[in-house]
N, C-alpha and C positions, 0 to 999 in steps of 0.2 A: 580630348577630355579636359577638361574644366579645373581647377585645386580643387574643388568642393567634392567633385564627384572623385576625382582621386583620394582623397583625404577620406571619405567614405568606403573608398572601396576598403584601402588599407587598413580600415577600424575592421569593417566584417570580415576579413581576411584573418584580424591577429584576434578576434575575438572566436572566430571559427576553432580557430586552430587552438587557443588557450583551452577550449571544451575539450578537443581529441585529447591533449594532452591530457588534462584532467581527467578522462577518464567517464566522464557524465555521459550517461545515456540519457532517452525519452524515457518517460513514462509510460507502463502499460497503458494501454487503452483499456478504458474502461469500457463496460454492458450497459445499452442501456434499454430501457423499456421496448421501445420500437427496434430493436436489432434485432436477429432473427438469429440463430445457434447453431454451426454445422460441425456435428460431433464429430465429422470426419477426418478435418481436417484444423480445427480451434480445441483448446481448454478454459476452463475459466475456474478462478479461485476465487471465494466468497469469505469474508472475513470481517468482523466487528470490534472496533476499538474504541476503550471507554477509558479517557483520564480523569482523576480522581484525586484530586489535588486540596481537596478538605477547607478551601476555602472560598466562597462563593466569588467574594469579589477578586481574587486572582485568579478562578476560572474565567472571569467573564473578559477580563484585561487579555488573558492568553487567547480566548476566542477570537479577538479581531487578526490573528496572526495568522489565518489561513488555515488552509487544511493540513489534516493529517495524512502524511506519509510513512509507508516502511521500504526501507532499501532493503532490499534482496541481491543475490548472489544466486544468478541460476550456472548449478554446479557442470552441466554439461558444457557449455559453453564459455563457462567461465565470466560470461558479461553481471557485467552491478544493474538491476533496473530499480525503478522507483512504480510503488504501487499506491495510486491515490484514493484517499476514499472521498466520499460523493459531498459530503457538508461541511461546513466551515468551524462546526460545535466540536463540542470534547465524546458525543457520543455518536462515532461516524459508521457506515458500513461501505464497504468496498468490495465490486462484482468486476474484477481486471481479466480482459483474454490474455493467455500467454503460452507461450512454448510449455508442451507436458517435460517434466524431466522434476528433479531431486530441488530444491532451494535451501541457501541457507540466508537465514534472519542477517543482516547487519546494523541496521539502526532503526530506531522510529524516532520521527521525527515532528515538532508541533511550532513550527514557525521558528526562532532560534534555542528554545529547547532541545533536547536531546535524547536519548536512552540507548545506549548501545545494546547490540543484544546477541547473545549465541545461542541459537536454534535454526529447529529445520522445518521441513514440510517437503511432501512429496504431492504433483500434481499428473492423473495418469492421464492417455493421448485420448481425448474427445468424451473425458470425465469433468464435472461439476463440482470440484471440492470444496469442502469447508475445512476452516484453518481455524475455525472455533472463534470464541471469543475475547480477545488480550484485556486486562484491565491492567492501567498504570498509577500506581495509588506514588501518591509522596512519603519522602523517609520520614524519619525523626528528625528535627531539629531542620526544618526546610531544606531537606538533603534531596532536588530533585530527581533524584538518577531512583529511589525510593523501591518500592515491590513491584515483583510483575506476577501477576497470577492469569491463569488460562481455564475459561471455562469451558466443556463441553455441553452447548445449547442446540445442537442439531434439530431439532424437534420446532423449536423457536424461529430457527435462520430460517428451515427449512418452510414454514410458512410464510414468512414475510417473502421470501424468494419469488413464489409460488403467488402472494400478492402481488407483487412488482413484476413479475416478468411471467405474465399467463400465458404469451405462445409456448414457451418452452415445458415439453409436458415431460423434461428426465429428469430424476430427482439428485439430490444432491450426495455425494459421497463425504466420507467422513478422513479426512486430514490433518488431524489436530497437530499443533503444535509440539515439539517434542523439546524443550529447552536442555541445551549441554550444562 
């Protein structure tokens, strides 16, 4: 083996290992159009996030930062996963399979912004749930960390769902948010 290929291996080797360490999981995989649903053995959680940050041109600057994420904490297992949603904008929705069990909220996140957060959700084994709508408004005085309010839109998900993903003909359960 070669310095270069060496020199490589041991970057992916301490870069590997820096992740376990850390503690970072994947990302749920997300639903997408063309997947097919097997309530038998998959769950999926459906959820919509909207930031609200009261200024046009600082939405538009935090848009280029990627999508939005929320860290979760699935309580069985104890693993941190990351739930992403589908666009790069401040009004995103996210369709993640994942293990049914209890979750708790840890963060949402919008490129190097923030919002910590303490709530929960429950996801049942080969149910479709909705986790409702989160909106993240800014504080007073550009205090980002600002309000968090949670709609229940079921009725609203529940169609767009139902546009987006026509093979699956079960409907969606209702999960809303419970903040501590």
């Amino acid at each position: 083996m070669n310095a270069k290929a060496a020199y490589a291996m041991r970057t992916c080797v301490f870069l590997w290992s820096a992740l376990l360490i850390a503690g970072c999981t994947w990302p749920f995989p997300s639903l997408h159009p063309s997947d097919s649903f097997d309530a038998n053995r998959q769950s999926v959680v459906v959820g919509h996030l909207i930031i609200d940050w009261r200024s046009v041109q600082f939405q538009e600057a935090v848009d280029r930062y990627g999508k939005m994420t929320l860290s979760v904490i699935h309580e069985p297992s104890g693993a941190e996963h990351s739930i992403v949603c589908e666009d790069k904008g401040l009004d995103s929705r996210f369709f993640a399979l994942l293990p049914p069990g209890k979750y708790r909220l840890v963060k949402w996140m919008k490129g190097k912004y923030f919002r910590n957060m303490y709530g929960s959700f429950e996801v049942g084994r080969g149910k479709i749930s909705d986790i409702g709508t989160l909106k993240w408004f800014r504080g007073a005085f550009d205090r980002m960390h600002g309000s968090l309010f949670i709609d229940d839109r079921q009725e609203e998900e529940a169609r767009h769902f139902k546009a987006r993903f026509p093979k699956i003909a079960q409907g969606l359960d209702k999960s809303i948010v419970h903040l501590d």
